[in-house]
GUMARKE-837744 format. One record per atom (N, C-alpha, C): residue number from 1; residue in one letter; x negated, y, z negated. Coordinates in pm, whole numbers, plus 50000, padded with zeros to 5 digits. Last residue first. Layout:
BEGIN
   nr  rest     px     py     pz
  NUM     a      X      Y      Z
...
***
This chain:
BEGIN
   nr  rest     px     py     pz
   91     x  49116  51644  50595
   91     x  49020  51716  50669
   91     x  48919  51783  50517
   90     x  49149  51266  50572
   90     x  49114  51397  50505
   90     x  49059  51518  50576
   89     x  49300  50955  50693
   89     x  49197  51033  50688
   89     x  49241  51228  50668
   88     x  49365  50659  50553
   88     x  49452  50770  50587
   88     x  49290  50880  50616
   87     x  49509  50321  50436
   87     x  49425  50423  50457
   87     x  49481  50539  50534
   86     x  49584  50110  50188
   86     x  49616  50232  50211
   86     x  49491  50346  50346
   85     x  49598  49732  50100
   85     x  49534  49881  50139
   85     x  49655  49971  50195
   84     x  49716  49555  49836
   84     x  49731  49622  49964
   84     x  49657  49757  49944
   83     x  49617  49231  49764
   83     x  49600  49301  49824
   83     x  49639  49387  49890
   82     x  49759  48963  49601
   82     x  49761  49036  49727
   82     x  49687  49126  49701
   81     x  49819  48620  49513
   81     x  49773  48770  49487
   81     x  49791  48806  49566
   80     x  50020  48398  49357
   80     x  49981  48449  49471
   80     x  49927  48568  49378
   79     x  50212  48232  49140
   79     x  50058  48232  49181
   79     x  49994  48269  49294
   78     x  50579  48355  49290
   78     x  50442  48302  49204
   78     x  50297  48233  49268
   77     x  50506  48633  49582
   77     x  50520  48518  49534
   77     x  50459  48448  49370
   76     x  50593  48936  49592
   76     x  50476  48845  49536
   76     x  50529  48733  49482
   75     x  50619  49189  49771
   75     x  50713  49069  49711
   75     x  50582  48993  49719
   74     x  50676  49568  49817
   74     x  50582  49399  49777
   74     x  50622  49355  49750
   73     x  50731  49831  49993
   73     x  50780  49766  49883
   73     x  50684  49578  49895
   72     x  50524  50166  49993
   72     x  50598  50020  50076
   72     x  50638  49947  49959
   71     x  50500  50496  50052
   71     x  50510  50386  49996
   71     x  50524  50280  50066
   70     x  50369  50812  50057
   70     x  50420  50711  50109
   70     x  50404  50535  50044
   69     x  50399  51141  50088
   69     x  50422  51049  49964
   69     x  50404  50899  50062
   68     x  50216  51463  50088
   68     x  50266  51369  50147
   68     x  50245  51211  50055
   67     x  50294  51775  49943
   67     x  50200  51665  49957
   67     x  50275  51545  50025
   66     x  50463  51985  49933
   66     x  50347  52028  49956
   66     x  50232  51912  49949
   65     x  50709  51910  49862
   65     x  50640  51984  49780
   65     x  50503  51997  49793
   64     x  50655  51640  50085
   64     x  50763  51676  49992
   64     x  50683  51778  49876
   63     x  50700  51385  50337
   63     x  50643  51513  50275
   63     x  50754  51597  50204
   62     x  50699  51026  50358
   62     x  50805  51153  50335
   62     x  50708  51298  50251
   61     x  50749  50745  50506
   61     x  50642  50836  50469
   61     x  50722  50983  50426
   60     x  50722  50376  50414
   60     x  50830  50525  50416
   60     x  50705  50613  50360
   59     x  50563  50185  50625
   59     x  50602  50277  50495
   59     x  50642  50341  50505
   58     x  50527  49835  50703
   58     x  50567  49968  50743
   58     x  50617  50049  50660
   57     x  50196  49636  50699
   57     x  50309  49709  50639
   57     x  50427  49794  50722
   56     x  50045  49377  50862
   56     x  50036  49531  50891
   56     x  50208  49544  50817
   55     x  49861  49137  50689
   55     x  50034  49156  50778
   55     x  50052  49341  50733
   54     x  49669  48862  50670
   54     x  49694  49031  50687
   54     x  49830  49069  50766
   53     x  49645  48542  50515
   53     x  49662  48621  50593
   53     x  49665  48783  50631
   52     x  49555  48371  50282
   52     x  49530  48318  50416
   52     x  49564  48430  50565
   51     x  49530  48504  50083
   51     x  49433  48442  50125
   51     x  49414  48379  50264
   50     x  49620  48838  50194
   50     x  49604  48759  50058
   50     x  49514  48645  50134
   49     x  49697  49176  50219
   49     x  49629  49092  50243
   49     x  49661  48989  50132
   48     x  49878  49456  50365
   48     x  49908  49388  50287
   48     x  49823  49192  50323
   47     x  49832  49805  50466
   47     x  49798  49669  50474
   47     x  49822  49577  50356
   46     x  49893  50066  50642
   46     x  49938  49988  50518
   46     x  49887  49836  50548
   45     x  49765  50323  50769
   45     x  49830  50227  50776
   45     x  49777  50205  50631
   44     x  49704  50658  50811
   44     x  49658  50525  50916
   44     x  49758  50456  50902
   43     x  49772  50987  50774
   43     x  49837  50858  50734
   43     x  49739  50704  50870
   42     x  49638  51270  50785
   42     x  49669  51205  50846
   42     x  49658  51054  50812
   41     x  49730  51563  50572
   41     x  49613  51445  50609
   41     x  49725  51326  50697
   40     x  49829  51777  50487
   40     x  49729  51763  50605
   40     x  49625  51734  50673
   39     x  49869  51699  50205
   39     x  50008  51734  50337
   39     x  49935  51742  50473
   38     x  49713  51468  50057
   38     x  49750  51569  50083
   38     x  49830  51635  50220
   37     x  49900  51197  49889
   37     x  49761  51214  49985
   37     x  49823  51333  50000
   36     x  50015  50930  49698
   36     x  50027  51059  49683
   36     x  49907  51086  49791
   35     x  50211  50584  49684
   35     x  50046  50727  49683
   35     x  50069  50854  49696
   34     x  50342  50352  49573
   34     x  50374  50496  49620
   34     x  50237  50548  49580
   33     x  50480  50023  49586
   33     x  50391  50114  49538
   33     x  50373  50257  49616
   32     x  50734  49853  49432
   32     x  50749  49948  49483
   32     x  50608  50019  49507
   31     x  50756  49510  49379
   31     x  50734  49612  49331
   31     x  50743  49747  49459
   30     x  50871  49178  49267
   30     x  50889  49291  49373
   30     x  50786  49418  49289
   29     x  50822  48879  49207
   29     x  50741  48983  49157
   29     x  50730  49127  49305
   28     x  50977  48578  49155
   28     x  50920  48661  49229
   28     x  50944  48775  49163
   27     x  51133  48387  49013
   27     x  51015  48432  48957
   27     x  50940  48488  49047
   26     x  51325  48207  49096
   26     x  51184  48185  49186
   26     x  51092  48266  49118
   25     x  51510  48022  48923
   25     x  51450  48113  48914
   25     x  51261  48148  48966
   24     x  51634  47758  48986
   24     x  51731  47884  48985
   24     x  51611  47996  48920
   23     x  51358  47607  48891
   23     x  51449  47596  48959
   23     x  51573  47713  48882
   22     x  51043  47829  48853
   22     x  51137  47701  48753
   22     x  51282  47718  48867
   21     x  50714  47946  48899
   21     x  50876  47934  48994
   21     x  50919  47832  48948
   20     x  50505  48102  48682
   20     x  50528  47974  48779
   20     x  50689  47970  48830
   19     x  50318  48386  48744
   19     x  50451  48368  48658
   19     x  50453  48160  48733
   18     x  50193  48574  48822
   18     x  50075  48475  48758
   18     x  50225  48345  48662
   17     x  50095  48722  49049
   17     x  50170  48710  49011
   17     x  50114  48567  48927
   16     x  49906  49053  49070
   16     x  49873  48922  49091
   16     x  49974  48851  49027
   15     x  49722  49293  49348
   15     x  49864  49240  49237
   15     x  49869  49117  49236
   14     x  49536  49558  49389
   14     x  49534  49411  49364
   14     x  49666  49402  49247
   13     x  49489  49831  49613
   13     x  49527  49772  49508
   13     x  49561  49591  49517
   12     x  49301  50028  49751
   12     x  49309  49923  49784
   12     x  49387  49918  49621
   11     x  49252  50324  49982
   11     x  49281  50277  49839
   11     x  49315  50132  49832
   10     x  49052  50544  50200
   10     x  49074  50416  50182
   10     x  49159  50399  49996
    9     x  48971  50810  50446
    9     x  49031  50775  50286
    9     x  49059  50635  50281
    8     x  48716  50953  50603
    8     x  48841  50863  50610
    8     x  48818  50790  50469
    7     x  48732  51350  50701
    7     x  48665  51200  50589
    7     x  48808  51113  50617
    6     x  48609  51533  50961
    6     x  48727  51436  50901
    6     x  48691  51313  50802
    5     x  48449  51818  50906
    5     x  48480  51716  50945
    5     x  48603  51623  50871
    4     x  48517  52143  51015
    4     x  48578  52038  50906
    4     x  48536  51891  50959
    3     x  48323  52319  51210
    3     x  48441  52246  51184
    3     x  48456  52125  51090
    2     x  48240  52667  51273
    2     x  48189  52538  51200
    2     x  48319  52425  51197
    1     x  48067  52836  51528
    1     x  48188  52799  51458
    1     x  48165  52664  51391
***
């Protein structure tokens, strides 16, 4: 008998706020990001990195038409970057 092995999936995105913060307007940089992975794959985690730190995400995960969606929302400070991973493993 043969069995599927399991590949582990990784996506990393880079956001970079490049705006400067003027009084009554902090000029923060929300966003929403959403993946798409297949319905019978198994979700790891969310990671959200920058220079000085890693702070484990929590994502809305929701299957839907036969694929699994999950997102998190980002707040980006001015002149900050980030970093967020995605991982998840594939049969």
């Amino acid at each position: 008998m043969l069995f599927a092995a399991k590949r582990p999936e990784i996506i990393e995105i880079v956001l970079e706020n490049t705006g400067r913060a003027i009084a009554n307007n902090p000029n923060n940089y929300k966003d929403y990001i959403r993946i798409l992975i297949p319905l019978n794959s198994n979700f790891g985690k969310a990671i959200s990195k920058n220079a000085n730190r890693e702070v484990l995400l929590t994502p809305e995960i929701t299957d839907l038409n036969g694929r699994r969606e999950v997102g998190v929302l980002v707040n980006i400070l001015p002149g900050e970057k980030k970093e967020i991973v995605f991982d998840w493993t594939s049969q």
